[in-house]
MARBA-3410 file (N, C-alpha, C, O; in Angstrom, 1 decimal):
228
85.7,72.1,63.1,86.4,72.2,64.4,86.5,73.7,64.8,87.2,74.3,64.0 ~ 85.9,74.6,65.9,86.2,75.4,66.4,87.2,75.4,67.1,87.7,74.5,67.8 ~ 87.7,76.9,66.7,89.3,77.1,67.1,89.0,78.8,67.4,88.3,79.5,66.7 ~ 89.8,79.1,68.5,89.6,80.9,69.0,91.2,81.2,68.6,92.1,81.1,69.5 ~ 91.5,81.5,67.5,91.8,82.2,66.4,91.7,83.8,66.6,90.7,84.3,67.1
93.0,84.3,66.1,92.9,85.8,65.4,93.2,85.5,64.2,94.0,84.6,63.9 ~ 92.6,86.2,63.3,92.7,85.9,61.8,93.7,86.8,61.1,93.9,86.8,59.9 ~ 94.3,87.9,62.3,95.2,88.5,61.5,96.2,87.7,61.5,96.9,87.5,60.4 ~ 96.5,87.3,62.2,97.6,86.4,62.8,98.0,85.4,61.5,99.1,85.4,61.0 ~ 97.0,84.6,61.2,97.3,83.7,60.1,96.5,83.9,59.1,96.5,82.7,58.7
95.5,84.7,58.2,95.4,85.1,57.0,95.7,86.8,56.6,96.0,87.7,57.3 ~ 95.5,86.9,55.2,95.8,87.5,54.9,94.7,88.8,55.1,95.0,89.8,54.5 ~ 93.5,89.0,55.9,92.6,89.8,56.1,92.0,89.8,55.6,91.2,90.8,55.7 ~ 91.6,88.8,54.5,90.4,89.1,53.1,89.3,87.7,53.3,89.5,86.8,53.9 ~ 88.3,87.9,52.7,87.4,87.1,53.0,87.2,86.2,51.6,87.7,87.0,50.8
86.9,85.5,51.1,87.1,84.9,49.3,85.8,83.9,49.8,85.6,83.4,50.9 ~ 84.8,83.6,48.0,84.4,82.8,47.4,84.7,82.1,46.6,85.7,82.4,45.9 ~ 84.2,81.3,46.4,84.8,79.9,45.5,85.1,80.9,43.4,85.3,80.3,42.3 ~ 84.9,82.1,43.5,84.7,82.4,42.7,85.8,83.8,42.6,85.8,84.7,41.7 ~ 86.4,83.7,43.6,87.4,84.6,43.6,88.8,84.2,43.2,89.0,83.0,43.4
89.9,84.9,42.7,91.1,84.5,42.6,92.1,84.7,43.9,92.1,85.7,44.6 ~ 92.7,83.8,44.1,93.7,83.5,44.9,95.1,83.1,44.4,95.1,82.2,43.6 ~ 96.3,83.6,44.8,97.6,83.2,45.0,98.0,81.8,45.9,98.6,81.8,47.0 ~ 97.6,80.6,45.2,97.2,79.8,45.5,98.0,78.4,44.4,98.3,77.2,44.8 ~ 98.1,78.9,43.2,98.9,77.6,42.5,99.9,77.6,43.1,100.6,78.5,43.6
100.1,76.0,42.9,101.8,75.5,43.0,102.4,74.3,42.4,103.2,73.4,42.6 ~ 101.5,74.8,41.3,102.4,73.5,39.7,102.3,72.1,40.3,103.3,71.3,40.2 ~ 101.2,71.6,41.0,100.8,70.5,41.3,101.9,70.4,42.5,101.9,69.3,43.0 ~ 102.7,71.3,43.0,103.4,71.1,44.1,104.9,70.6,43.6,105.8,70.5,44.4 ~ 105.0,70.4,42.6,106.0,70.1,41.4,107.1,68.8,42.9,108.2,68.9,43.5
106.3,67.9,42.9,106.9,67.0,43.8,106.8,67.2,45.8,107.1,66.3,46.5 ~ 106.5,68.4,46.3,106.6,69.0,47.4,105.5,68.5,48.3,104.4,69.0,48.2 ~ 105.8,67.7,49.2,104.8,66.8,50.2,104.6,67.3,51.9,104.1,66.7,52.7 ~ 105.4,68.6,51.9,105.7,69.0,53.2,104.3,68.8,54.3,104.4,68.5,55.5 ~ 103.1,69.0,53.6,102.1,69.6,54.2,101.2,68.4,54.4,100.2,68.5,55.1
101.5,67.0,53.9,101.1,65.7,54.1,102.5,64.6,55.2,102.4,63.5,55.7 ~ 103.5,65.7,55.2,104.2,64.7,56.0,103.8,65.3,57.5,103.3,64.5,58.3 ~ 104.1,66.7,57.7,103.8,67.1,58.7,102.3,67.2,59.7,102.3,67.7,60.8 ~ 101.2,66.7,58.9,99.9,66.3,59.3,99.9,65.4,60.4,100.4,64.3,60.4 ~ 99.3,65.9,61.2,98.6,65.4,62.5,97.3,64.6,62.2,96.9,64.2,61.1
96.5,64.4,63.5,95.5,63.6,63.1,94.2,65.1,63.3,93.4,65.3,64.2 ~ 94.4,65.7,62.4,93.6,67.1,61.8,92.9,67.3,60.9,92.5,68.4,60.7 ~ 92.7,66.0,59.7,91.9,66.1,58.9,90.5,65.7,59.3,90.2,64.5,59.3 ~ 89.8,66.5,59.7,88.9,65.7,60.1,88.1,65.7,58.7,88.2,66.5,57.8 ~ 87.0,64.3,59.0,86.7,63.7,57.7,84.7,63.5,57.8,84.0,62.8,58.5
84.5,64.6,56.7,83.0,64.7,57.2,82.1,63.2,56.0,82.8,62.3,55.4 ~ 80.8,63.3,56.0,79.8,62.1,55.4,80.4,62.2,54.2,80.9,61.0,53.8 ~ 80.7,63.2,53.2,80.8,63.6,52.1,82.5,62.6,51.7,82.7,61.7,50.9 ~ 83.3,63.3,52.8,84.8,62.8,52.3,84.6,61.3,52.5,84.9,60.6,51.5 ~ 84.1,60.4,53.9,84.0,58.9,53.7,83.6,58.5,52.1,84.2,58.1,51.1
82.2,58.7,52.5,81.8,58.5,50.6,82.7,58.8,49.6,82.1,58.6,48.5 ~ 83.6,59.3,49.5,84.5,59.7,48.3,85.7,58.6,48.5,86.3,58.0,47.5 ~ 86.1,58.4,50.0,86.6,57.3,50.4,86.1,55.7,50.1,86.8,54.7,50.1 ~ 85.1,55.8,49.9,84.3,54.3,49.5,84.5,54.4,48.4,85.1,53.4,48.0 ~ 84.3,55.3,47.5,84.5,55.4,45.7,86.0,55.0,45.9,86.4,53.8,46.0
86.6,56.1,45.9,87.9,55.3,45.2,88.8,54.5,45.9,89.8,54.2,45.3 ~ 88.6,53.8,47.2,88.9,52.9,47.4,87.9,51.4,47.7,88.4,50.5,48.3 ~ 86.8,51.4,47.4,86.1,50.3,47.8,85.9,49.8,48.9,85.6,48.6,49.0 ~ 86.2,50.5,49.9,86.2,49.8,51.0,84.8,50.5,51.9,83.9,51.3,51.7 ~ 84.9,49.6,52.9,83.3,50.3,53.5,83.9,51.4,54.6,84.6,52.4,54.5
83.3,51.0,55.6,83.6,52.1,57.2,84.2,51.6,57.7,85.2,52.2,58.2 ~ 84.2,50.1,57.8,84.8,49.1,58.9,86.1,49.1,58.3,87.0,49.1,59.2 ~ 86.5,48.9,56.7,87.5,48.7,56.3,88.4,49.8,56.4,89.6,49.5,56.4 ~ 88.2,50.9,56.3,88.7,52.1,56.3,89.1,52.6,57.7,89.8,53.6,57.9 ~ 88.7,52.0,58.3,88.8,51.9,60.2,90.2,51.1,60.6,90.9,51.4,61.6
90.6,49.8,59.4,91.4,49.4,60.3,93.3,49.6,59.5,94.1,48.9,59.1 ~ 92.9,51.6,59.6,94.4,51.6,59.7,94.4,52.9,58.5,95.3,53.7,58.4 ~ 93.2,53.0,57.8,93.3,54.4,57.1,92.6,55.3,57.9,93.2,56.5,57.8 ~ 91.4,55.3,59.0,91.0,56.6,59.7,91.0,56.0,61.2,91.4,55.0,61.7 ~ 90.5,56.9,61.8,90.5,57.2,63.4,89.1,57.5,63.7,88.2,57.6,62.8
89.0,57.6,64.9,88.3,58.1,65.5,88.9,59.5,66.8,89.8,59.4,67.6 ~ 88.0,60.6,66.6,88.4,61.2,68.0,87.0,61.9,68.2,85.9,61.9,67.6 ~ 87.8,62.6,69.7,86.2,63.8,69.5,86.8,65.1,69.5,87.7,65.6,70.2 ~ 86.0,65.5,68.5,85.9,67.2,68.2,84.9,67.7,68.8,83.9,67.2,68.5 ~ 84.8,68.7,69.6,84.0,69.7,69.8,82.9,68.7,70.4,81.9,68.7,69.8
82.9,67.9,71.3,82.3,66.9,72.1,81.9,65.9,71.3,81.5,64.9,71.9 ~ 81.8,65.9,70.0,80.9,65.2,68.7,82.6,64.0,68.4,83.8,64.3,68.1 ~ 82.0,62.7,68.5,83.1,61.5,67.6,82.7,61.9,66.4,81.6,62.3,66.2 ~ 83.9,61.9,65.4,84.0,61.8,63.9,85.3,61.6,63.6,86.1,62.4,64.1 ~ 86.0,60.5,62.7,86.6,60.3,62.0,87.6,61.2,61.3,87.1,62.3,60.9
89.0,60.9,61.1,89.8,61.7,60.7,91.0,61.2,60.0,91.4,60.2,60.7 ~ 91.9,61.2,58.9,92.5,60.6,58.4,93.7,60.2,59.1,94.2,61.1,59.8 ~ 94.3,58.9,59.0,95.2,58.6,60.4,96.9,59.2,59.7,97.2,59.2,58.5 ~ 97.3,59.3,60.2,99.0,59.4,60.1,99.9,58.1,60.6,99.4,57.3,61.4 ~ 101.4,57.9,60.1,102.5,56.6,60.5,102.6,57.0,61.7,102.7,58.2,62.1
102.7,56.0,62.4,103.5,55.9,63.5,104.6,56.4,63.5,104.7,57.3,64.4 ~ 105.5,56.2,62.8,107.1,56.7,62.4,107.4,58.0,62.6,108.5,58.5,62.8 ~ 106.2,58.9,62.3,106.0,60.7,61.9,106.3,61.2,61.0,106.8,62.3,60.8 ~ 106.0,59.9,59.7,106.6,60.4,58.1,104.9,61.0,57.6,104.7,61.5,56.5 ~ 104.2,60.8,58.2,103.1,61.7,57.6,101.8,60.7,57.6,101.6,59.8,58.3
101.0,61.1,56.5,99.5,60.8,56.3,99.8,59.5,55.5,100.6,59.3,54.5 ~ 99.0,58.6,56.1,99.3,56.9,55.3,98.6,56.6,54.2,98.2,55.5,53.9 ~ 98.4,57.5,53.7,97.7,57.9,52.0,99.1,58.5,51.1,99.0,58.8,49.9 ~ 100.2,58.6,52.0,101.8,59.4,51.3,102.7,58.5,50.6,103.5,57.9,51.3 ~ 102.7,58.1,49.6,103.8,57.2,48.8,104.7,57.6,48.9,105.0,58.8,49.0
105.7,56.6,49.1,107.4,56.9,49.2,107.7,58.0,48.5,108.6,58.9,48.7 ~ 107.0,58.0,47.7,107.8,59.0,46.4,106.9,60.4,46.6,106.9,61.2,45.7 ~ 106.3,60.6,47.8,106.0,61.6,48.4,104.7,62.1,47.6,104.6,63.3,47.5 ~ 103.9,61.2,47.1,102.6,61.6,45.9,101.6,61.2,46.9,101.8,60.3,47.7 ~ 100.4,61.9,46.8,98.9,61.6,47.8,98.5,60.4,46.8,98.7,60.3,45.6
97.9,59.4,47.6,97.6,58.1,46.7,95.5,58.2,46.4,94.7,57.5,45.8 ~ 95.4,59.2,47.0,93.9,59.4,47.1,93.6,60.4,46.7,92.5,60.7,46.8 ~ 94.4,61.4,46.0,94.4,62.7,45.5,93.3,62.6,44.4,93.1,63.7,43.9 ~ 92.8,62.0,43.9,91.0,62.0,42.7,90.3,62.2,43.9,89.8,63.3,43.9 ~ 90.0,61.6,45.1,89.0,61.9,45.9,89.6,62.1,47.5,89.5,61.6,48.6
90.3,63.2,47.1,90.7,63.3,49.1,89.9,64.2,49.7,89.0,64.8,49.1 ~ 90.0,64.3,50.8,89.2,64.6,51.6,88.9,66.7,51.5,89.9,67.3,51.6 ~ 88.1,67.2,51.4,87.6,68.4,51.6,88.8,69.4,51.9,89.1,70.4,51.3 ~ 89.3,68.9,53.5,90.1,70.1,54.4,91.6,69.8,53.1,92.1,70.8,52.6 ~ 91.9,69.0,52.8,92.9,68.4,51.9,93.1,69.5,50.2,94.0,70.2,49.7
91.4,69.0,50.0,91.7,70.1,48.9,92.1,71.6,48.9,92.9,72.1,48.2 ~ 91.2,72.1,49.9,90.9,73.4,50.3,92.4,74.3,50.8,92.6,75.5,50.5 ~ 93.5,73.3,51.8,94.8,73.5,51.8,95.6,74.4,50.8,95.7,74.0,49.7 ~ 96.4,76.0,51.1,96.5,76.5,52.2,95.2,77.3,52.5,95.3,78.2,53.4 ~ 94.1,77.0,51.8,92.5,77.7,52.0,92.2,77.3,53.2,92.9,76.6,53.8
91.0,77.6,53.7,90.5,77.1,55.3,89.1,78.0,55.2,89.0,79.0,54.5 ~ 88.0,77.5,55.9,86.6,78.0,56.1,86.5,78.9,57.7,87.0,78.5,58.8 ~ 85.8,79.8,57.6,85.7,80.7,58.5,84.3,80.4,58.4,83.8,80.3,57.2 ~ 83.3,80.2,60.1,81.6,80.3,59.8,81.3,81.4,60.4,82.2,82.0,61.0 ~ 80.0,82.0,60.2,79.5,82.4,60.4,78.1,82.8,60.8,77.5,83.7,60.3
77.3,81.5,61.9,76.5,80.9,61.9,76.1,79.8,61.2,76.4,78.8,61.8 ~ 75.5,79.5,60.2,75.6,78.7,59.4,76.1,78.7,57.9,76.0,77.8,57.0 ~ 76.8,80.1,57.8,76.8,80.3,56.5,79.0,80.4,56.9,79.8,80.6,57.9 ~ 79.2,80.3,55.6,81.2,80.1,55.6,81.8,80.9,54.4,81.3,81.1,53.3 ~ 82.7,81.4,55.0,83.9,82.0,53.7,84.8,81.5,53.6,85.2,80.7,54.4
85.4,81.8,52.7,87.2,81.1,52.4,87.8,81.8,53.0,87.3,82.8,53.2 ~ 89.1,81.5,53.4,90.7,82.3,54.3,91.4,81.4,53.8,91.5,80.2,53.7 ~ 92.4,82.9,53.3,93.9,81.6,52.7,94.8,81.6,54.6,95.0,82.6,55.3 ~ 95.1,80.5,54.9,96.2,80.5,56.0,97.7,80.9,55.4,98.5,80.2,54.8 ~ 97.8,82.2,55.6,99.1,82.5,55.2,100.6,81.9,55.3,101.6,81.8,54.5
100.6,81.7,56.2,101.8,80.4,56.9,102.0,79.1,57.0,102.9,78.4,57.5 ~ 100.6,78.5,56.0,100.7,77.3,56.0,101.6,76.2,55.0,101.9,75.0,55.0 ~ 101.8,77.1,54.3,101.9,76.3,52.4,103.5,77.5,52.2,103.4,78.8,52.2 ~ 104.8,76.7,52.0,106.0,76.8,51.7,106.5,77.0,50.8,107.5,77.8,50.7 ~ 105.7,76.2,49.5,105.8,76.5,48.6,106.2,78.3,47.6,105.4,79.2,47.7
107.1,78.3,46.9,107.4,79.5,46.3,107.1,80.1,45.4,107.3,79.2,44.5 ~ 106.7,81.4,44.6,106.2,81.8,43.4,104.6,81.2,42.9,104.1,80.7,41.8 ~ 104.0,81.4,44.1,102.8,81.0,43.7,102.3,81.4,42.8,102.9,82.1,42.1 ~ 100.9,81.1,42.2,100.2,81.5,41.0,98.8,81.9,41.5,98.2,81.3,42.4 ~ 98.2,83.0,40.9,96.5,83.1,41.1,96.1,82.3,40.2,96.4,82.2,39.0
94.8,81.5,41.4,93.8,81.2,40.5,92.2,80.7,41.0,91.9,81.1,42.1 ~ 91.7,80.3,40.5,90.0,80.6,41.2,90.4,79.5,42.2,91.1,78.5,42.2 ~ 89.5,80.2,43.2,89.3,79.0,44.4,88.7,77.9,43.9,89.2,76.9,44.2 ~ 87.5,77.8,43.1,86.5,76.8,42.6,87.6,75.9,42.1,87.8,74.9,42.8 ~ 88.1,76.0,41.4,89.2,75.2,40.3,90.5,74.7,40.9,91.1,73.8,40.3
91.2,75.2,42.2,91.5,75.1,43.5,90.9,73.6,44.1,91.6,72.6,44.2 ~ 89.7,73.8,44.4,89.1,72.9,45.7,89.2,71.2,44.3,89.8,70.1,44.4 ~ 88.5,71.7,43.3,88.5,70.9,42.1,87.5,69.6,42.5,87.6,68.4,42.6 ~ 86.0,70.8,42.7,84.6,69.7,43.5,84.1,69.4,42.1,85.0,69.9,41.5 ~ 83.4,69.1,41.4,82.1,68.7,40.7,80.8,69.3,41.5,80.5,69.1,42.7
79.8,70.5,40.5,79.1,71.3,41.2,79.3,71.7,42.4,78.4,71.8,43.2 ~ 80.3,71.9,42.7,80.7,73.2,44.1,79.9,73.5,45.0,79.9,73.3,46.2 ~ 78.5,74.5,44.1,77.6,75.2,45.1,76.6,74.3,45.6,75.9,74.6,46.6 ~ 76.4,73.1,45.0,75.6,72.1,45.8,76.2,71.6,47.0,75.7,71.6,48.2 ~ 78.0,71.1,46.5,79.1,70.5,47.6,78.9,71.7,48.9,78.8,71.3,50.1
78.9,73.0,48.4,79.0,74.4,49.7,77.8,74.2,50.3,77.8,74.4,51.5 ~ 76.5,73.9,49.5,75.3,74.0,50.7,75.0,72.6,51.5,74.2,72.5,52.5 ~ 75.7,71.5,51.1,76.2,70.1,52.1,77.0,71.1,53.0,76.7,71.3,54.2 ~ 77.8,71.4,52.6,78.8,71.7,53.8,77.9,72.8,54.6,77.6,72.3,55.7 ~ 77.6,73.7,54.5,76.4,74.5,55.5,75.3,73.7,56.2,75.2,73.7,57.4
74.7,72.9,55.5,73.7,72.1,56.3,74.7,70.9,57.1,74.3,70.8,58.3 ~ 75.5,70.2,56.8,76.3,69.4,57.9,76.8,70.1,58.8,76.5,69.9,60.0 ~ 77.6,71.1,58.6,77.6,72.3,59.7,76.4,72.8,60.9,76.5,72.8,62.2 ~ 75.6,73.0,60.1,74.2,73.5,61.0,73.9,72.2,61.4,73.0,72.5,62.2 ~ 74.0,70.8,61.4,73.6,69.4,62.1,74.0,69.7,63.1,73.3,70.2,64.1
75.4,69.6,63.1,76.4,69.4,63.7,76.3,70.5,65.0,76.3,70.0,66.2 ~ 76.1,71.8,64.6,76.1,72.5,65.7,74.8,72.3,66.7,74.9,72.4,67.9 ~ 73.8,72.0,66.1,72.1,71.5,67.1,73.4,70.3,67.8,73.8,70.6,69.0 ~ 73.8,69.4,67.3,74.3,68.5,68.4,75.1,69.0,69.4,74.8,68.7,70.5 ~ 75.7,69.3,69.3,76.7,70.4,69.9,76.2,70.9,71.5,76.4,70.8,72.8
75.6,71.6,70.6,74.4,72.1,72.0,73.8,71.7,72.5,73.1,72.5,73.2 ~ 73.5,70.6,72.6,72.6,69.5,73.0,73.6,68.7,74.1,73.3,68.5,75.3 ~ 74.7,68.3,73.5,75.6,67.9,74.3,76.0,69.0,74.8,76.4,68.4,75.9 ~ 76.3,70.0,75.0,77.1,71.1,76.0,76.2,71.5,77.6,76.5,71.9,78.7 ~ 75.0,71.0,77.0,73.5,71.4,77.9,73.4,70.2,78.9,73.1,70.6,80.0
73.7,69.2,78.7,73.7,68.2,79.2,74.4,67.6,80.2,75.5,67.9,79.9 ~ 74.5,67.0,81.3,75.5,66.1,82.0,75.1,64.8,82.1,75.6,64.1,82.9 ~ 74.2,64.4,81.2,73.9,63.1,81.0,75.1,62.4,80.4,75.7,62.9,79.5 ~ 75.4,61.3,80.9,76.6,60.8,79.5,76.3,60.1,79.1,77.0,59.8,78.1 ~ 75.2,59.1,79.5,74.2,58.8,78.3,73.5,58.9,77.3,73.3,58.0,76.6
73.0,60.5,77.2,72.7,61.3,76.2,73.4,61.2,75.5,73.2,60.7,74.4 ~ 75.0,62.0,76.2,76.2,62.5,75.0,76.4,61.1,74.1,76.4,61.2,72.9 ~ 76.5,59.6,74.7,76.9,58.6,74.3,75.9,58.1,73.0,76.3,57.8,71.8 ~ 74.4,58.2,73.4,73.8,57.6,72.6,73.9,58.8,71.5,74.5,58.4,70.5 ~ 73.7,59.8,71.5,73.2,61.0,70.2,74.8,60.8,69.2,74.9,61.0,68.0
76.0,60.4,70.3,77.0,59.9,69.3,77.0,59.1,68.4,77.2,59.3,67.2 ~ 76.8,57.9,69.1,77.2,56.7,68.3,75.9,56.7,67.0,75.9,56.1,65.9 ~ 74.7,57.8,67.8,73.2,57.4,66.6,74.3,58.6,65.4,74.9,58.0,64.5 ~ 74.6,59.8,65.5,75.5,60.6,64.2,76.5,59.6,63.2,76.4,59.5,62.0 ~ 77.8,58.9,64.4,78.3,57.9,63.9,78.0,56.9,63.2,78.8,56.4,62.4
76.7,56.4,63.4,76.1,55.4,62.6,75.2,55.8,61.5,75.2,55.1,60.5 ~ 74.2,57.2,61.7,73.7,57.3,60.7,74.7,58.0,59.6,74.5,57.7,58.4 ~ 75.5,58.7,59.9,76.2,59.3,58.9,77.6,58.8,58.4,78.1,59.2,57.3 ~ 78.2,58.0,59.1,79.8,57.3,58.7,79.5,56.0,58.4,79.8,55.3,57.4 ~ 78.9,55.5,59.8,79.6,53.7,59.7,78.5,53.1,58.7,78.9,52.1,58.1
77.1,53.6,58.4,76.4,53.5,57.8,76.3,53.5,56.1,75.6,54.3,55.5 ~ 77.0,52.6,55.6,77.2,52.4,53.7,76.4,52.9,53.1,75.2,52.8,53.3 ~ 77.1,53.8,51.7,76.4,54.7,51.3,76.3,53.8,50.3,76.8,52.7,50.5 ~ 75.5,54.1,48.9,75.2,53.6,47.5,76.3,54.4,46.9,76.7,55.6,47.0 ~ 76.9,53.1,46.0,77.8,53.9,44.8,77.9,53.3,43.7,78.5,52.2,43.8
77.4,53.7,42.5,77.1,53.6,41.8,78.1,53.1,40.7,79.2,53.6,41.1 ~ 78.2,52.7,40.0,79.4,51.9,38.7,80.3,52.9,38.4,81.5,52.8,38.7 ~ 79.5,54.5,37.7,80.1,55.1,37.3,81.0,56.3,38.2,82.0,56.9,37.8 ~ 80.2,56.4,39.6,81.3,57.0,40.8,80.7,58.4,40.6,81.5,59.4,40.7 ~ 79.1,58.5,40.5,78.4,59.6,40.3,78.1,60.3,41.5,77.3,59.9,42.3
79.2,62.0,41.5,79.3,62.4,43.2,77.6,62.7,43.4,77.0,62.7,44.5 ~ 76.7,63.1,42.0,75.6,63.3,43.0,74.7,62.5,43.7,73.9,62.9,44.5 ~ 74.8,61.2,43.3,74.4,60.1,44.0,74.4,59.9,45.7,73.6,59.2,46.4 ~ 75.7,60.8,46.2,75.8,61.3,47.7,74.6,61.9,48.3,74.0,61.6,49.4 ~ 74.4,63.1,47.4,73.5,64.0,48.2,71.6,63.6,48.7,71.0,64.0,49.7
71.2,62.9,47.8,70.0,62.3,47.7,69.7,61.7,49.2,68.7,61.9,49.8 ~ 71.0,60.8,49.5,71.2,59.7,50.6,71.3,60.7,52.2,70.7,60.7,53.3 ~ 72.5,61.5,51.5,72.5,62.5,53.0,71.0,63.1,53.4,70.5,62.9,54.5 ~ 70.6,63.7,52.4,69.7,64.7,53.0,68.4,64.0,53.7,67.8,64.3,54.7 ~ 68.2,62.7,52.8,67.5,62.0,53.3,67.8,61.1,54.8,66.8,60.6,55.5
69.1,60.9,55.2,69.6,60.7,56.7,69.6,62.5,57.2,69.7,62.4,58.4 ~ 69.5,63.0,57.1,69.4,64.4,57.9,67.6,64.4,58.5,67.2,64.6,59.6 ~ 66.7,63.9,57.1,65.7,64.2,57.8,65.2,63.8,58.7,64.6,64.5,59.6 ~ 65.6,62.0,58.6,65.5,61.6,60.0,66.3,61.7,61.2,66.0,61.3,62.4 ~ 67.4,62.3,60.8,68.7,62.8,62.0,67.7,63.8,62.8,67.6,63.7,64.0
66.8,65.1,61.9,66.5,66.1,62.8,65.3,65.9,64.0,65.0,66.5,65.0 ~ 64.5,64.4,63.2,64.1,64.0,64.8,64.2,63.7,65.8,63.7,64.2,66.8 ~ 65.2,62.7,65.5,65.9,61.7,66.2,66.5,63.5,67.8,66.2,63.7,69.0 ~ 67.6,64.5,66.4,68.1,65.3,67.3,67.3,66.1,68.3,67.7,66.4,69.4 ~ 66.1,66.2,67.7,64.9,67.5,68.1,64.4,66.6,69.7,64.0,67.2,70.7
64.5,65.2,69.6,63.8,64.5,70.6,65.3,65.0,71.6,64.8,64.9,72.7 ~ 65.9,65.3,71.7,67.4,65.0,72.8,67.0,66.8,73.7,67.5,67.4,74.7 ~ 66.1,67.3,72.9,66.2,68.8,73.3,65.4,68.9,74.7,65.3,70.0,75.2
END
């Protein structure tokens, strides 16, 4: 999601890798749900987080559609985002007892919390959001062990190349006043990369994801290259 941001405003001025230390623990939050009650519909939820959503809850796209995610548009592009109660007690993944019920596989922007990605063409840094996270006496510790991916720097170059999709579409739609175009190149993203069931395997093997993605990219970049 593009946002026109000052970064002094809400980070600390520093730029971090997954291999840097941050002031960042918080003893598992030692019970403290503030940052899941107060969630809007702002997670947005890329190929990677569905599929992690299909693992640990078995459900497909459709099932996950009626009442755990959303639909909106970001940045002209529909994608999916974790929904929140009606009531405004927070994210419908929040147990009474204020514990994430999806926390083995939540979603990316989730882990990364009070961390955040800054791009820079196609390539990203870490930013802690200073003002986000309430929590007291924090603790340093590696961002990698933080985010808590399985192979990280493969997970970081999905996330660069989904980024760089993402932006060709972008532009494609900004160029445009067809709304035809914008319509079809949606629903084809929406279908090849969400609503479209991934393989998952017995044992819940994350690299089993990547094989499937790259191989829907390569036909995505025709499919995209034809809209130009």
């Amino acid at each position: 999601m593009e946002r026109e941001i000052d970064l002094k405003e809400i980070t600390d001025g520093k730029f971090y890798t997954a291999n840097d230390m941050v002031k960042i623990g918080c003893n598992d939050c030692k019970g403290c749900s503030e940052c899941c009650r107060v969630v809007e519909d702002t997670i947005i939820l890329d190929p990677y987080d569905i599929y992690q959503l299909q693992c640990g809850t078995r459900m497909d796209f459709q099932g996950l559609m009626e009442g755990s995610i959303a639909l909106q548009v970001v940045d002209g592009i529909v994608q999916p985002n974790l929904n929140v109660r009606t009531d405004g007690s927070g994210c419908v993944f929040l147990s009474e007892e204020g514990r994430c019920t999806i926390h083995g596989y939540r979603p990316g922007f989730c882990r990364m919390f009070p961390m955040g990605r800054i791009y820079e063409g196609d390539d990203f840094k870490y930013i802690l959001q200073v003002h986000e996270c309430a929590y007291p006496n924090k603790t340093k510790m590696k961002v990698k062990k933080w985010i808590g991916i399985q192979e990280l720097s493969k997970y970081e170059q999905y996330v660069r190349d989904w980024h760089a999709l993402l932006r060709k579409v972008k532009e494609i739609i900004g160029k445009t006043e067809n709304d035809t175009i914008v319509k079809n190149l949606n629903m084809y993203i929406l279908g090849q990369f969400y609503s479209k069931p991934y393989s998952i395997s017995d044992t819940k093997e994350l690299q089993d994801f990547y094989p499937q993605f790259y191989e829907r990219v390569k036909e995505a970049k025709a499919i995209i290259e034809a809209y130009r």
